[in-house]
C-alpha positions as CSV (number, residue, x, y, z in Angstrom):
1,X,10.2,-60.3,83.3
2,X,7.6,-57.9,81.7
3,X,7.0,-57.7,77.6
4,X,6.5,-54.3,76.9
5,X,4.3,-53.7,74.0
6,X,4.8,-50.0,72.3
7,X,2.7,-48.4,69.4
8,X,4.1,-45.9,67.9
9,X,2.2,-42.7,66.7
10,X,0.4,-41.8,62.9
11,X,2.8,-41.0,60.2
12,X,5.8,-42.5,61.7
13,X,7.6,-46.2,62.0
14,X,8.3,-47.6,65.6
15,X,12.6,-46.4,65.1
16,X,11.5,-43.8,67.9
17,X,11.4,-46.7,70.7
18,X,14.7,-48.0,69.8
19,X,16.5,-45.7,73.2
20,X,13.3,-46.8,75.3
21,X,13.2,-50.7,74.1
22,X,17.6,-50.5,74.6
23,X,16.7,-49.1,78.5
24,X,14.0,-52.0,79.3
25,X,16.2,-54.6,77.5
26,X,18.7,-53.4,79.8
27,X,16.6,-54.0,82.6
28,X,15.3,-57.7,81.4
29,X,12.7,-57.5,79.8
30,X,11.0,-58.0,76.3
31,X,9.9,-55.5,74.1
32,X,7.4,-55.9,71.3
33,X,7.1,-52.8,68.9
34,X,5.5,-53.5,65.4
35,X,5.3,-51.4,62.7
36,X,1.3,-50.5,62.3
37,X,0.2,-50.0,58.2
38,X,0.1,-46.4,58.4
39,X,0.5,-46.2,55.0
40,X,-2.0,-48.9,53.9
41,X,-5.2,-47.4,52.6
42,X,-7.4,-50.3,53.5
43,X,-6.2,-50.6,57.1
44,X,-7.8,-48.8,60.0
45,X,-8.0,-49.1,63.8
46,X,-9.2,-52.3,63.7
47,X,-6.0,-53.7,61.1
48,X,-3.7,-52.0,63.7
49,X,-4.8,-53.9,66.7
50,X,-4.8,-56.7,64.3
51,X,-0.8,-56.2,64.0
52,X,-0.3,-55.7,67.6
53,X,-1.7,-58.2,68.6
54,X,-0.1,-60.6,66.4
55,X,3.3,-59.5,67.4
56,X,2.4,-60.0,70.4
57,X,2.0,-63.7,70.3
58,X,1.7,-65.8,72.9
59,X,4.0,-63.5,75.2
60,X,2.7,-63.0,78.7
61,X,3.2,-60.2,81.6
62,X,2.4,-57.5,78.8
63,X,2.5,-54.1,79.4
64,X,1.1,-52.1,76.5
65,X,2.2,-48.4,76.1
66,X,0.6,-46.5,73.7
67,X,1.7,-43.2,72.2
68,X,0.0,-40.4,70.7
69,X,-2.2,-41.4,68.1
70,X,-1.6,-45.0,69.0
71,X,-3.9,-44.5,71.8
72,X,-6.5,-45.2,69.7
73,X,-4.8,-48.7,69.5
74,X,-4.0,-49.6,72.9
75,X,-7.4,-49.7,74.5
76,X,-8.0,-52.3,71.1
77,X,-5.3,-54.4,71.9
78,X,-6.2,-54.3,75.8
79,X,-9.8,-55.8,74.9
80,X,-8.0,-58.7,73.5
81,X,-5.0,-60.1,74.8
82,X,-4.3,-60.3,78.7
83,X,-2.7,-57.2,79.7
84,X,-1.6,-56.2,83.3
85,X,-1.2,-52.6,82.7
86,X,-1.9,-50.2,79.7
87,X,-0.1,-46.5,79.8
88,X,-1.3,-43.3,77.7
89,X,1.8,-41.7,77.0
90,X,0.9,-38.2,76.0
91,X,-2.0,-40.4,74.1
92,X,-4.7,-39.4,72.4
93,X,-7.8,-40.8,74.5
94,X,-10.7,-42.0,72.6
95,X,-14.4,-42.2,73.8
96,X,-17.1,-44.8,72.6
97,X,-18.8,-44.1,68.8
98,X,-15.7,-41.2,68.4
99,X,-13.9,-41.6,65.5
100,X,-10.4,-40.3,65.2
101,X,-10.9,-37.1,62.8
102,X,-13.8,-36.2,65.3
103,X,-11.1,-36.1,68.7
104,X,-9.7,-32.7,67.5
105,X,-13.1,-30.6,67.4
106,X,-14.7,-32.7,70.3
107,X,-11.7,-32.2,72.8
108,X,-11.4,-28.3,71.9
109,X,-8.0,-29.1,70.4
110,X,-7.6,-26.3,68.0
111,X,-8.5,-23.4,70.1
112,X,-6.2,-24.6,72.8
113,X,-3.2,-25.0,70.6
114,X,-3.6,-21.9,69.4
115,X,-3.7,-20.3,72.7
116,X,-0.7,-22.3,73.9
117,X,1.2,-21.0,70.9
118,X,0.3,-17.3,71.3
119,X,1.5,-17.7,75.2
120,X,4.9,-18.5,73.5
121,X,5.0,-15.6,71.0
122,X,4.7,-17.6,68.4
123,X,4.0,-15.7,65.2
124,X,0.5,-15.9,64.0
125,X,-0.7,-17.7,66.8
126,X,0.5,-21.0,65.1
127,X,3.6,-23.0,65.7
128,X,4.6,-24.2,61.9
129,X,8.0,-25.5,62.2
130,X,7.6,-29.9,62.7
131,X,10.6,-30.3,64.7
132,X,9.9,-26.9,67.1
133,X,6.2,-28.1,67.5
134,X,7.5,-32.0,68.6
135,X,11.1,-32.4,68.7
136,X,12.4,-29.0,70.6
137,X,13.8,-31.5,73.3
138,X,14.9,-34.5,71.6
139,X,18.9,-34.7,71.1
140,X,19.5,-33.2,68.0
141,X,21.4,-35.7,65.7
142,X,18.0,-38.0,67.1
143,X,15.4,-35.3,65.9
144,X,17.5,-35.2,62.6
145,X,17.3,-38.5,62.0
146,X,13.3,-39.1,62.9
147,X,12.6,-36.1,60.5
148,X,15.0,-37.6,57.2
149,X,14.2,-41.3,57.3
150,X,11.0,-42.5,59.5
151,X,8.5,-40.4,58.5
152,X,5.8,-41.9,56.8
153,X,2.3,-41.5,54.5
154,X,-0.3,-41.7,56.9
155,X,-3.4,-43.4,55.1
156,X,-6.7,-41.0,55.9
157,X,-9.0,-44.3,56.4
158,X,-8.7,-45.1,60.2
159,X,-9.4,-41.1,60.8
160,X,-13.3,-41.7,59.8
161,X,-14.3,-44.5,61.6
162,X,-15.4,-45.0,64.8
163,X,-13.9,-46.2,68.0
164,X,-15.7,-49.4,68.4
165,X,-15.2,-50.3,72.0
166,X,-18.3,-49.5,74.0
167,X,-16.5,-48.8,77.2
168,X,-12.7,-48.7,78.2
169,X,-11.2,-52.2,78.4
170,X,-10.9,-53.7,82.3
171,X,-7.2,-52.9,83.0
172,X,-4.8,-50.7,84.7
173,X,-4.5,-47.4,83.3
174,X,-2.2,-44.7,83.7
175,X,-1.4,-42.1,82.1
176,X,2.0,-40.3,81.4
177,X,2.3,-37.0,80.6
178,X,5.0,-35.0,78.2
179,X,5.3,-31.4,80.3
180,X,7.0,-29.6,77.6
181,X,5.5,-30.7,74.4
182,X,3.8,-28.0,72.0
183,X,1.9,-30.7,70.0
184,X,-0.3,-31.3,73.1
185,X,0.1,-28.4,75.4
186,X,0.0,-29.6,79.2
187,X,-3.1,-27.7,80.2
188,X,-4.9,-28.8,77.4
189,X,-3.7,-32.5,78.3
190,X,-4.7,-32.4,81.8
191,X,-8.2,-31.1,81.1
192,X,-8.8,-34.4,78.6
193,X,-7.6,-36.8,81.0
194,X,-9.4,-35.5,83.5
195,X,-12.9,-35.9,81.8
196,X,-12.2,-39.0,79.8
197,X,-10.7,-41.1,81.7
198,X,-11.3,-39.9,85.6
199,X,-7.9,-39.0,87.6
200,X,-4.9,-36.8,86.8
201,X,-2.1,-38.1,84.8
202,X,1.4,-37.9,85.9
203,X,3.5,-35.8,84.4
204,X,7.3,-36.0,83.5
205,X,9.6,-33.7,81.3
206,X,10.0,-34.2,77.3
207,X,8.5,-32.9,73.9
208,X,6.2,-35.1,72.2
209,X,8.4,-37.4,71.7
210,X,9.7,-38.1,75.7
211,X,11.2,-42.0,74.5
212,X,13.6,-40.0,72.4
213,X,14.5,-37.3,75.0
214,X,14.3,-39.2,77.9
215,X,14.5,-43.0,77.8
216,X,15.9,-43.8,80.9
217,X,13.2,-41.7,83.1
218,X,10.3,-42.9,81.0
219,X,12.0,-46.1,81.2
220,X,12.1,-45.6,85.4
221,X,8.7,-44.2,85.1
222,X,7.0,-47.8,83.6
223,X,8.9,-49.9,86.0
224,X,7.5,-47.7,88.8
225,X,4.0,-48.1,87.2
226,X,4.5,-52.0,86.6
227,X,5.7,-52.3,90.4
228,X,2.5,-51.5,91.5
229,X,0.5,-53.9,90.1
């Protein structure tokens, strides 16, 4: 048995694991997925590792997955509990001294977004519309309900301060990439991992939010991952 650890993403409460945590229950395993203090004004990276890892406990044979802007968290939590495996799911990836706010402009974010959106005829050059940018796969009573109850404040403070690690944590990392999404187009994915972290992620289908869409592939996907350690 495996515990898989999940961190959810800024601005948003761990609900959107609830079809992914359901398929690895299924399978027989344990699932940790902890509400971080997005909304907490005094809390930054290092108060959201702090959580994790405190959910975490004493459980063993943990597999951390980390999400979006929770991949600022992961590589944390790695550096401190015993982790066999951690997976970037269509993660932001951070480098040493980097602070969050800084990812967008160092990584070329902006101009590849926008050229992403103009392929798609998207008017102005700009996707506007939340649930088209992120949720444009998810099942739609899903997406509804994300959008009308779990979004939350998202507290500007972990944004300005650096990533403190000096190098990547010693684990197993893969990373698992959304095809579809608009939030981070695929290209513009590919070229980050690629120069941050060394090797070519993997790709499967899904919008930004593949653990809604897609829970028993992603599910398949971590199991095939966790087998090979």
């Amino acid at each position: 048995m495996a515990t898989y650890v999940l961190i959810h993403a800024a601005a948003v409460d761990s609900w959107y694991w609830g079809p992914l945590s359901a398929a690895l229950r299924d399978r027989g395993h344990d699932v940790v997925a902890p509400d971080l203090p997005c909304d907490d004004e005094s809390a930054g990276l290092a108060e959201y590792a702090d959580t994790v890892v405190e959910a975490i406990g004493g459980r063993t044979g943990l597999v951390v997955v980390a999400h979006s802007f929770g991949g600022f968290t992961g590589p944390l939590v790695c550096d401190r509990v015993p982790a066999d495996l951690l997976v970037m799911l269509q993660a932001q990836i951070p480098a040493p001294g980097e602070s969050p706010g800084e990812w967008w402009g160092n990584t070329g974010y902006w101009a590849a977004r926008e050229e992403a959106d103009r392929r798609r005829g998207v008017p102005g050059g700009m996707e506007e519309d939340a649930s088209s940018l992120v949720l444009h796969d998810t099942p739609a009573d899903l997406a509804a309900e994300f959008v009308a109850a779990h979004q939350r404040h998202q507290a500007p403070t972990p944004f300005g301060r650096p990533w403190p690690l000096a190098s990547w944590p010693d684990v197993p990392t893969r990373f698992l990439l959304a095809a579809d999404d608009r939030f981070f187009p695929a290209e513009f994915m590919r070229g980050v991992v690629t120069d941050r972290l060394g090797f070519q992620p993997d790709e499967m289908p899904g919008d930004h939010c593949p653990m809604l869409g897609h829970p028993k592939e992603l599910a398949d996907r971590l199991e095939a991952y966790r087998a090979g350690f």
